[in-house]
C-alpha positions in Angstrom: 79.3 130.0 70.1 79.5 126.4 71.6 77.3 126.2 74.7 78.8 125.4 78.2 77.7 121.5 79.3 74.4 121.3 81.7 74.6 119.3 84.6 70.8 117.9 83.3 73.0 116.9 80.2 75.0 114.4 82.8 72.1 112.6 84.1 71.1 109.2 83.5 67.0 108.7 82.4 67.5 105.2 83.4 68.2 106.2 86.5 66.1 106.0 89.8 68.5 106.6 92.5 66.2 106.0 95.2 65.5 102.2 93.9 69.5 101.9 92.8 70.3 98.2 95.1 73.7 96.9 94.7 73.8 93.1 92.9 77.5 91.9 92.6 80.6 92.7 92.9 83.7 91.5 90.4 87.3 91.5 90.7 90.4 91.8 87.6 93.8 91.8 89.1 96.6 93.4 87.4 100.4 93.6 87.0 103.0 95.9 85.9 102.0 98.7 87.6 104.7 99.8 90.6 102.3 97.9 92.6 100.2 95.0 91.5 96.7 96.0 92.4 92.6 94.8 92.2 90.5 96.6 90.5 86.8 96.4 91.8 83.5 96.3 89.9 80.2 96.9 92.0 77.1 96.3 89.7 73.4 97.3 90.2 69.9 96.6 89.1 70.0 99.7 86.7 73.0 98.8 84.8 75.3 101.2 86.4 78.6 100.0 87.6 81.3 101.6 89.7 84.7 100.6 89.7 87.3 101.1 92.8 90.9 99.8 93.4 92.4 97.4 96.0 96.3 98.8 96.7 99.4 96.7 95.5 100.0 93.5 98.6 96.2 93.7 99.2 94.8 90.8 98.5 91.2 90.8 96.0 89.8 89.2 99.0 90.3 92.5 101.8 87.3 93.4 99.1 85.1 90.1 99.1 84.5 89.1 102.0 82.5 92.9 102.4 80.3 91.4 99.8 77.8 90.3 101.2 77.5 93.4 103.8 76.2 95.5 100.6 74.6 93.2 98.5 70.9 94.7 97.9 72.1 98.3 99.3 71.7 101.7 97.9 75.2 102.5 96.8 74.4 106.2 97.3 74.2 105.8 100.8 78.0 106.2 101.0 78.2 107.3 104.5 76.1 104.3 105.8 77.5 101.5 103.8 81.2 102.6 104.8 80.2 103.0 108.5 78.8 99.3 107.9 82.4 98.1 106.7 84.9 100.2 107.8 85.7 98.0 111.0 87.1 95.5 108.5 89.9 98.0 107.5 92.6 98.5 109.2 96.2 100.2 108.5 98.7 99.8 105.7 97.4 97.6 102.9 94.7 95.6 105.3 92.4 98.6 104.7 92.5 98.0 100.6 89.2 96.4 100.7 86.8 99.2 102.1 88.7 101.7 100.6 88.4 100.1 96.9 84.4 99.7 97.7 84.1 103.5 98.8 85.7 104.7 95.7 83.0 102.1 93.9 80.4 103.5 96.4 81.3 107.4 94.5 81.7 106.5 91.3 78.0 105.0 90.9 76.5 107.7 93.3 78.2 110.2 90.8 76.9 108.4 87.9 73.2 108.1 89.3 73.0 111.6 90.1 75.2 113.2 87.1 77.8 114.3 88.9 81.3 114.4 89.8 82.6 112.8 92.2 84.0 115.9 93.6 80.6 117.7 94.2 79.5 114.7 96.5 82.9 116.0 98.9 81.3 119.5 98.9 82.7 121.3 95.7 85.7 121.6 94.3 88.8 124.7 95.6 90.6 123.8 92.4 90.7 123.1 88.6 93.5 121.1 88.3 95.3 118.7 90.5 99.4 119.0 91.0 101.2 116.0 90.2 104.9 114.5 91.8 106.7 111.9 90.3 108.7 109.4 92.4 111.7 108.9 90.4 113.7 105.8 91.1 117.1 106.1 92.4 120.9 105.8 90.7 123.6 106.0 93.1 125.8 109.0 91.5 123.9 111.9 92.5 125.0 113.8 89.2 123.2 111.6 87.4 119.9 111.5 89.6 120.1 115.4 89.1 119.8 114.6 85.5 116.9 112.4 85.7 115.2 114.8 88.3 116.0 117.7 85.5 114.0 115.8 82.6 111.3 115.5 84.8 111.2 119.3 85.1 111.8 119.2 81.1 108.2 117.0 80.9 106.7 119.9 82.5 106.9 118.6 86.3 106.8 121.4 88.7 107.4 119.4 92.1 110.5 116.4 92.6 111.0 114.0 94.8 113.7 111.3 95.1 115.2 108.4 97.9 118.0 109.8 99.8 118.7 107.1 102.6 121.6 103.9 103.3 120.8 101.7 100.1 123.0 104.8 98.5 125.7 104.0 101.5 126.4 100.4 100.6 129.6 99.6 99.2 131.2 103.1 101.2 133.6 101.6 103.7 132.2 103.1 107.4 129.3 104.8 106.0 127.1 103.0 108.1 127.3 100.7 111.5 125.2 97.9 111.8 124.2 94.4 113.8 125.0 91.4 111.3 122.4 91.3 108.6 120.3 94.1 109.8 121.0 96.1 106.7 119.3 93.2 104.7 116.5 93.0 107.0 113.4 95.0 105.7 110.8 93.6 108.9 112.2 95.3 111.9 111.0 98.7 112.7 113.4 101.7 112.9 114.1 101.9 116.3 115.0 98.3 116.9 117.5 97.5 114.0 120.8 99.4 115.6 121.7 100.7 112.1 123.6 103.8 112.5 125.2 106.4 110.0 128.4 108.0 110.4 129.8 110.9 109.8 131.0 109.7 106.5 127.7 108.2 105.4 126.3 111.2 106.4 128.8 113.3 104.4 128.3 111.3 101.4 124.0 111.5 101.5 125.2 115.4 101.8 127.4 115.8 98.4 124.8 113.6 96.2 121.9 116.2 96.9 124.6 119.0 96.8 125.0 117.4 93.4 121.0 116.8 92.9 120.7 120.7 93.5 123.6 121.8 91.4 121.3 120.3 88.6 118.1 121.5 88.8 118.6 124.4 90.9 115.9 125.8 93.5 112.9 126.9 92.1 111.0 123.4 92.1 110.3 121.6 95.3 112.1 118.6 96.1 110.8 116.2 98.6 112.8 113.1 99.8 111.8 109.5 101.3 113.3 106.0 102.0 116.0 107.1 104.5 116.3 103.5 105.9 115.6 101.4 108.8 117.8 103.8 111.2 116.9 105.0 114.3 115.9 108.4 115.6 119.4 109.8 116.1 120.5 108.8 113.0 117.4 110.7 111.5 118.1 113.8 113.3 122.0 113.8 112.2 121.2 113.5 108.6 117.9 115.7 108.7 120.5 118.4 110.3 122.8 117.6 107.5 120.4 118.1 104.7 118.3 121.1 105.7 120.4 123.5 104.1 119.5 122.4 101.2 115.5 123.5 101.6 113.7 120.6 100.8 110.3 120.0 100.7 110.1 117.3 103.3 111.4 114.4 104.9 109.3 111.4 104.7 108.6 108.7 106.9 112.0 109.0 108.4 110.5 106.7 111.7 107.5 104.8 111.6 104.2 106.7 112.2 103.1 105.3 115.1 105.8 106.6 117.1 104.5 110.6 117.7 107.2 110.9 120.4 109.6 110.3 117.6 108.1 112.6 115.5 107.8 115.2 118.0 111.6 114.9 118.6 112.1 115.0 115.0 110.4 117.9 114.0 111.7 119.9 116.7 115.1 119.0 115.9 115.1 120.0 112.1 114.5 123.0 109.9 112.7 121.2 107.2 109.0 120.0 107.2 108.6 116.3 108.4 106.2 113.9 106.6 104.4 110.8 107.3 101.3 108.8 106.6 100.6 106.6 103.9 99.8 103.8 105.8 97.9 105.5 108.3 93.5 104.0 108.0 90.7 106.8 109.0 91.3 109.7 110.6 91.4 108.7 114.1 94.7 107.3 112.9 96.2 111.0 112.2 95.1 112.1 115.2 97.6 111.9 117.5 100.6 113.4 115.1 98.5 116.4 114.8 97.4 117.3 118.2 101.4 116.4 119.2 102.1 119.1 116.7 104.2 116.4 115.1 104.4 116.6 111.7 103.6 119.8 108.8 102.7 117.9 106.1 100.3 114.6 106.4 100.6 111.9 103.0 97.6 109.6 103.5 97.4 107.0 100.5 93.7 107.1 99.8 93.5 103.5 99.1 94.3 102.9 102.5 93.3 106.0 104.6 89.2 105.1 104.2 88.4 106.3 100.5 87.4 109.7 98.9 85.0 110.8 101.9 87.2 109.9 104.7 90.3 111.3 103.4 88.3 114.7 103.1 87.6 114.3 106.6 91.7 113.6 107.0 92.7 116.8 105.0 90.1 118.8 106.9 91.2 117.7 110.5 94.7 118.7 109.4 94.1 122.0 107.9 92.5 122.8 111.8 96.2 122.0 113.1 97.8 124.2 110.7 98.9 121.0 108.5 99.4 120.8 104.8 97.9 117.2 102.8 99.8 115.7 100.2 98.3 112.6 98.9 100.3 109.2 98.3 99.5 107.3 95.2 101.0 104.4 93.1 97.9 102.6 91.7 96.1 102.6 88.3 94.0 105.4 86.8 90.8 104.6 89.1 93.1 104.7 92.6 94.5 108.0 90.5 91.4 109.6 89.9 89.3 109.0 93.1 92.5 111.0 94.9 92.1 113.7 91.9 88.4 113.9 93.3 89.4 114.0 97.1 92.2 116.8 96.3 90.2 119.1 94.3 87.3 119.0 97.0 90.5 119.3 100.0 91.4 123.1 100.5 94.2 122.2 102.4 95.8 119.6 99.4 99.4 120.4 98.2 100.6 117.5 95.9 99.4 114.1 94.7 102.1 111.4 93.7 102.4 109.3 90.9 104.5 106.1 90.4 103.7 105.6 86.6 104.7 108.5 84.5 107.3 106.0 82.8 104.7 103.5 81.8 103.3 104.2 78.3 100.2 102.1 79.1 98.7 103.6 82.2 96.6 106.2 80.9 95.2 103.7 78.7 94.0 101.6 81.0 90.5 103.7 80.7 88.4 105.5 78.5 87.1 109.3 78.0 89.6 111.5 79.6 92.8 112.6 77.8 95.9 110.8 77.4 98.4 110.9 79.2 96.2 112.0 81.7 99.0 113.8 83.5 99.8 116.7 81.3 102.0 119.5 81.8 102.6 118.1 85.8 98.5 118.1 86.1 95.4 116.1 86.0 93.2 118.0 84.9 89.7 117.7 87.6 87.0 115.7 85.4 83.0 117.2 85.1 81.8 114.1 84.2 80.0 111.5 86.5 81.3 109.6 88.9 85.4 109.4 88.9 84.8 110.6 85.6 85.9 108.2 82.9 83.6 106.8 80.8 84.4 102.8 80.7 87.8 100.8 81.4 89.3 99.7 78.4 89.3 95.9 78.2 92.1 95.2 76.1 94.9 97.3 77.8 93.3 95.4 80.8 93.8 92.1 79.7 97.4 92.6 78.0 98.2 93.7 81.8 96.6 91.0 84.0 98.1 89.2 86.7 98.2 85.7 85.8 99.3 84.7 88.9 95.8 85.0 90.0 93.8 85.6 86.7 90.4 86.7 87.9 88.4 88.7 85.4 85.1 90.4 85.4 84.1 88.0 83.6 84.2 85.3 86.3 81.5 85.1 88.9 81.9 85.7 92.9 78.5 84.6 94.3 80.4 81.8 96.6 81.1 85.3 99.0 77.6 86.9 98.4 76.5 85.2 101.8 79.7 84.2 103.6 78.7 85.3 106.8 79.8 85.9 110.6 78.7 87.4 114.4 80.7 90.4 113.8 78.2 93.4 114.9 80.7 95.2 117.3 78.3 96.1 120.1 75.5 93.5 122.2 
């Protein structure tokens, strides 16, 4: 009879987590991934090092500059140190930096203490994590049905796919639009003028007709990237699509706009999503008490880390609202949100960018590989995020040598950088 693992078998000896102090902080950048992304490496005076992960256009630097605001701190005193940096952050990618240092922050306080990640969130409601795969696009909906059904074949059990005006181009009066608008991607929704007509419309209608003829209706089917188009637009073609029961529309307006999303939901029979670029909770705030959305899709790496997601996932569930999670990272962004959904009892689905790159589950050591199996991650009981060490090689073969920083390379030049920036007199 094999004995089930003690949680005394997880503990470090070397470990005093009461005199753990933080002593640097390295960066390696790497490509290849759907988006490019830092990977952060606190180190301590024990030898124990947590790793975090700075999201795709997010600059290594977002994470630097917080240097010197933990350098000598306890590392287990997550709450503290990200109360100390989370005014830094800010939405969309400008929050990478705090985010990457509180999934750093977990890992080490998990590896101190022996425990997973998820137990410092308050437990665990689940085993096993549900996994989506973002599935890029081809424009005869036939075929997309196809690639959406081999994803079901690898043991997928939840879709999603673009449905929105890059599928419209090259249709004569499928869509109405100011010159070069439609090439513009830096004007928000409501100010672009793009419109769909009814034949655009018609056309976005028979290529998920043809999506569903293929793999039918027992596996959810979310859909995103409508477009730059305006509200109207968005209510004509969420009208259009809702017989076909999908799983949400995503990000159809910009977030900040809870008027619009209030408008929206009201105006369609399927569930309305937003939120991946949304930082803290504060942010969500105002969709929820509007009643505005039913499903909320912070990106970890940008919402305020493991902790504050929880917080994010908990505030929803008092509104009645459903949390899937956004991710398109590495294995360390992958796992941290692993940690924050099993520990979420309100978590639905977690995305995943990089089910068609060989390499990604390589990228670290001691968990299986791939480390989706089946449409699951399975929820680690080892320390930390629950991987034993990053594998160097697979690192290297993938760095960005655009800006080939390593951990390797030293970063004392930001362990002092300083500045008046105490928020209160």
């Amino acid at each position: 009879m094999v004995e089930a693992p003690r949680p005394e078998d997880h503990i470090n000896p070397h470990s005093r987590p009461s005199e753990l102090r933080i002593t640097d902080m390295r960066v390696a950048n790497l490509t290849g991934l759907p988006m490019d992304c830092s990977i952060i490496r606190i180190d301590t005076n024990q030898g124990i090092s947590g790793y975090g992960e700075v999201r795709d256009w997010a600059s290594p630097i977002y994470a630097l500059m917080l240097k010197r605001q933990i350098m000598g701190e306890n590392p287990c005193n997550v709450d503290k140190l990200f109360r100390k940096i989370k005014q830094f952050g800010h939405h969309a990618r400008q929050g990478g930096g705090v985010c990457g240092i509180e999934m750093a922050l977990l890992d080490l306080a998990g590896k101190a203490y022996g425990v997973p990640a998820y137990m410092l969130a308050g437990g665990k409601f689940r085993d096993q994590v549900l996994c989506y795969c973002d599935t890029p696009s081809v424009p005869d909906g036939t075929q997309m049905g196809k690639r959406l059904k081999a994803r079901m074949d690898a043991g997928f059990r939840f879709l999603k796919m673009d449905v929105g005006i890059d599928l419209l181009r090259g249709i004569p009066g499928a869509l109405i639009a100011p010159p070069e608008m439609i090439e513009s991607r830096g004007v928000m929704h409501p100010f672009t003028g793009i419109q769909i007509t009814q034949i655009g419309i018609d056309a976005l209608v028979e290529y998920v007709r043809a999506v569903r003829a293929e793999i039918g209706y027992e596996v959810p089917l979310a859909v995103d990237h409508f477009g730059h188009i305006g509200i109207e637009s968005c209510i004509r073609l969420g009208q259009a699509l809702d017989p076909f029961t999908l799983a949400w529309y995503e990000d159809m307006v910009p977030w900040q706009f809870t008027d619009q999303y209030v408008r929206l939901s009201q105006s369609v029979n399927t569930p309305v999503c937003t939120g991946e670029d949304i930082y803290l909770k504060e942010g969500f705030l105002p969709l929820l008490k509007a009643r505005a959305v039913a499903v909320i899709h912070p990106d970890l790496a940008t919402s305020g880390g493991i902790l504050e997601t929880k917080k994010i996932g908990d505030l929803a569930q008092e509104y009645g609202v459903a949390m899937a999670m956004h991710m398109a990272g590495s294995p360390i962004s992958a796992l941290a949100n692993v940690h924050c959904a099993a520990a979420t009892e309100n978590f639905l689905v977690l995305e995943n960018h990089s089910v068609d790159l060989p390499w990604w589950s390589d990228l670290i050591e001691g968990l299986p590989k791939p480390l989706i199996q089946d449409g699951f991650i399975t929820v680690p009981e080892t320390p930390g995020l629950g991987f034993t060490d990053i594998n160097e090689d697979a690192f290297r073969a993938h760095q960005d040598t655009r800006s080939p920083m390593f951990f390797d390379q030293p970063t004392s030049m930001w362990d002092a950088a300083g500045s008046h920036d105490r928020l209160w007199s």
